[in-house]
C-alpha positions as CSV (number, residue, x, y, z in Angstrom):
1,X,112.9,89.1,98.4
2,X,111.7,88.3,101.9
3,X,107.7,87.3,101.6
4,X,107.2,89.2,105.2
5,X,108.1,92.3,104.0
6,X,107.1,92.0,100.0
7,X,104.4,94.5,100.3
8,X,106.5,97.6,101.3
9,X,108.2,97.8,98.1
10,X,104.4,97.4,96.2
11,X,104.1,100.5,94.0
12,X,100.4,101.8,94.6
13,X,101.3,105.0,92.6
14,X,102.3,102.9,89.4
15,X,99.6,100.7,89.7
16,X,96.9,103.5,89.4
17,X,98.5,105.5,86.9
18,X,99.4,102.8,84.5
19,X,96.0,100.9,84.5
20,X,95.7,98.9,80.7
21,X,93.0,96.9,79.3
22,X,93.4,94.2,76.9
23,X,90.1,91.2,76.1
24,X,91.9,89.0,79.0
25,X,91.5,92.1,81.7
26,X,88.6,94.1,80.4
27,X,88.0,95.9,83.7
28,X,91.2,97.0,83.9
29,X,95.0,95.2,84.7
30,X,98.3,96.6,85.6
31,X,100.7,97.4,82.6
32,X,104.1,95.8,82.5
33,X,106.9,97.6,83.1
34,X,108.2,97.1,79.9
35,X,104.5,97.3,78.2
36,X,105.6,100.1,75.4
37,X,107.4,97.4,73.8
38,X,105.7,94.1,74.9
39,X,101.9,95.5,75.4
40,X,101.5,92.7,77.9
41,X,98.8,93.6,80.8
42,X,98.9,92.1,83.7
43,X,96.1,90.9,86.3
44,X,95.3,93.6,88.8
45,X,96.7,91.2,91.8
46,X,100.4,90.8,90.1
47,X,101.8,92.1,92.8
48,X,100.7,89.6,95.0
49,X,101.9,86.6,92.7
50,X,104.6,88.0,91.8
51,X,106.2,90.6,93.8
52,X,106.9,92.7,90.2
53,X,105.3,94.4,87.2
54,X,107.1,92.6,84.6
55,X,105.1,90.3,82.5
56,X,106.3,86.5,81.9
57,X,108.0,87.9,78.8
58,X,110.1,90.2,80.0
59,X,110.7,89.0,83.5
60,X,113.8,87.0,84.7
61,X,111.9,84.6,87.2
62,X,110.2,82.7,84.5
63,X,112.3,79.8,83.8
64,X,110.2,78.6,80.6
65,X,109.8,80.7,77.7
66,X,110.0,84.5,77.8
67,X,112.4,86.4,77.2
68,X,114.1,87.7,80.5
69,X,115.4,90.7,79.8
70,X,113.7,92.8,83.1
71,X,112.8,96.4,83.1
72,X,114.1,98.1,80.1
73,X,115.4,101.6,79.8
74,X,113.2,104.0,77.7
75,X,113.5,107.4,76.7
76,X,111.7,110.3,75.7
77,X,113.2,112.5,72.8
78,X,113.0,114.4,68.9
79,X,115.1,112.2,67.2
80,X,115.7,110.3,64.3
81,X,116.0,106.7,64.6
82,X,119.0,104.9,62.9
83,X,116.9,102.2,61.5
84,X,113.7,103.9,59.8
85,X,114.7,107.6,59.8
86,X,111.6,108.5,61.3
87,X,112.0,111.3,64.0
88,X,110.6,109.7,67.0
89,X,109.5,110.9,70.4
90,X,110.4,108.1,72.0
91,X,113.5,105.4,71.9
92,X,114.4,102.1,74.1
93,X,118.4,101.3,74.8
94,X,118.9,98.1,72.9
95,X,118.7,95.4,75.6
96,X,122.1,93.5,74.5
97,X,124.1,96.1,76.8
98,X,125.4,97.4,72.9
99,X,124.2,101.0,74.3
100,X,122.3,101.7,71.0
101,X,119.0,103.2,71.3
102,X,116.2,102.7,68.7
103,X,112.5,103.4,68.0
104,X,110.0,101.4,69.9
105,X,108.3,99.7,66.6
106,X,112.4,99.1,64.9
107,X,113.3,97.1,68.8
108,X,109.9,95.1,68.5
109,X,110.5,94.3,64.8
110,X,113.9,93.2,65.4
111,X,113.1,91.4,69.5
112,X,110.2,89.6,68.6
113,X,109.5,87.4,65.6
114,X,106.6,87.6,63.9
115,X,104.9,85.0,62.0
116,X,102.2,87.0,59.9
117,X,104.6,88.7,58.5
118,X,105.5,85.8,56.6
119,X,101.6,85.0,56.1
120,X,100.3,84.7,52.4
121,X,97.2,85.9,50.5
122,X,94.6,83.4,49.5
123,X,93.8,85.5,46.6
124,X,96.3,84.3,44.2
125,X,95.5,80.5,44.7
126,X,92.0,81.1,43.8
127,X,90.2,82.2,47.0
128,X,87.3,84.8,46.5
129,X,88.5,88.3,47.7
130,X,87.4,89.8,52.1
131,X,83.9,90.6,51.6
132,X,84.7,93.8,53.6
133,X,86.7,94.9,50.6
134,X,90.2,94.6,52.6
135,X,93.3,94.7,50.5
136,X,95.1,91.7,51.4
137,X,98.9,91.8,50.5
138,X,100.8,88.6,48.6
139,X,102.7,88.1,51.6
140,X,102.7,89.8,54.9
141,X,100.1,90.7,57.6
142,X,96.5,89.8,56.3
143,X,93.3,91.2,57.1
144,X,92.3,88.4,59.6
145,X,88.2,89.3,59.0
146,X,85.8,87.2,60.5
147,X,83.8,87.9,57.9
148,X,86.8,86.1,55.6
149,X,86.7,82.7,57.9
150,X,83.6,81.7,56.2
151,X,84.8,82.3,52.9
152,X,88.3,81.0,52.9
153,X,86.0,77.8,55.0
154,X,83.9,77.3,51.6
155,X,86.8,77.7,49.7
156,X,89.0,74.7,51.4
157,X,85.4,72.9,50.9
158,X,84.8,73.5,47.7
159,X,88.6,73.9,46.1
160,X,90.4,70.7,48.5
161,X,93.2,71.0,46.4
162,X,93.6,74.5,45.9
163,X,93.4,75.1,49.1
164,X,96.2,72.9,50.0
165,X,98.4,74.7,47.7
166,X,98.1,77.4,49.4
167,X,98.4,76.4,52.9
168,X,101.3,74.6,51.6
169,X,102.8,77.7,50.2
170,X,101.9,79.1,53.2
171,X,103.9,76.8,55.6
172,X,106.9,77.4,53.4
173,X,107.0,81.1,53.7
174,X,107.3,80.6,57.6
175,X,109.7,77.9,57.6
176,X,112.0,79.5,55.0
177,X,111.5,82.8,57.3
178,X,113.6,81.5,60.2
179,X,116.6,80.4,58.2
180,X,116.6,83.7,56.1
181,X,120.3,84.3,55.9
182,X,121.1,88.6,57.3
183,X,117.2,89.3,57.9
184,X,117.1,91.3,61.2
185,X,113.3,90.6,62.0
186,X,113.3,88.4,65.0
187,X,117.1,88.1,64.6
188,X,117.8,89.9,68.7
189,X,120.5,91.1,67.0
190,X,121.6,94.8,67.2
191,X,121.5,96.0,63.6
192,X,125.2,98.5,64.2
193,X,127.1,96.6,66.3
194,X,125.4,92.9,65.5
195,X,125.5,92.0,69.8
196,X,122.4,89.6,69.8
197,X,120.4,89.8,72.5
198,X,121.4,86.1,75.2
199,X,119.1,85.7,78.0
200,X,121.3,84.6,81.3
């Protein structure tokens, strides 16, 4: 894009009806194109950096990290999605040009990988339970208290060794997570056809 002439293809309209907040942009930032699946916000002068609404995930420009896939194509509907069976009111067309559509939370689950879903409980290797009474699961996304931090910090104190059990354990669950033979969380690959997402 010419930078003379950038500003007449600005998009004031979707700039002030898709205002989004997050701790970085408080007052109020732009939302990325894409933000139903990446939840990125962008600073309110995006435009002027970057001539776009995509976020440095999802846009192509970014030649380090991200993952380049530019605007995605959404949809609103009543229907059930192929991968949970939950009837859904909105879907996104699989971005590996498959042409499968599936629920917002099934793409994320399957595009990005996440690594507290491979987190472990404490609890188990000794560590006093969240004093806010939060049920922490063996493995999976933990409660993440603040409140916790100063407990599980006494608890490496006092308990050295339990503690590095744990984190030990811990550590292994991730690593063994990204070599998990067939699992589709993180995998970019479309669970019907198996076309994995390639950025170009």
């Amino acid at each position: 894009m010419n930078p003379s002439n950038f500003m007449e293809y600005r998009d004031l309209h979707y700039e002030q009806t898709n205002v989004g907040y997050d701790c970085q942009y408080s007052e109020g930032g732009i939302k990325c194109k894409n933000y139903e699946l990446c939840e990125d916000v962008l600073p309110p002068d995006s435009w002027e950096c970057t001539a776009s609404y995509l976020c440095m995930n999802c846009g192509k420009w970014f030649k380090v990290g991200g993952f380049g896939w530019d605007e995605l194509e959404f949809k609103d509907c009543n229907e059930e999605c192929v991968i949970c069976n939950e009837t859904v009111t909105k879907k996104l067309k699989f971005p590996a040009n498959c042409g499968h559509w599936f629920c917002i939370p099934c793409s994320r689950n399957i595009l990005f990988w996440d690594e507290t879903r491979y987190h472990l409980s404490p609890e188990p290797f000794g560590c006093p339970p969240c004093p806010n009474g939060c049920v922490n699961h063996i493995k999976g996304k933990q409660c993440y208290c603040e409140a916790y931090d100063e407990i599980l910090e006494r608890w490496e104190n006092e308990y050295p060794d339990k503690y590095q059990e744990y984190n030990d354990a811990e550590n292994l669950s991730i690593q063994l997570s990204e070599t998990t033979p067939g699992s589709v969380f993180g995998s970019k690959k479309c669970p019907l056809c198996r076309k994995k997402y390639e950025r170009v």
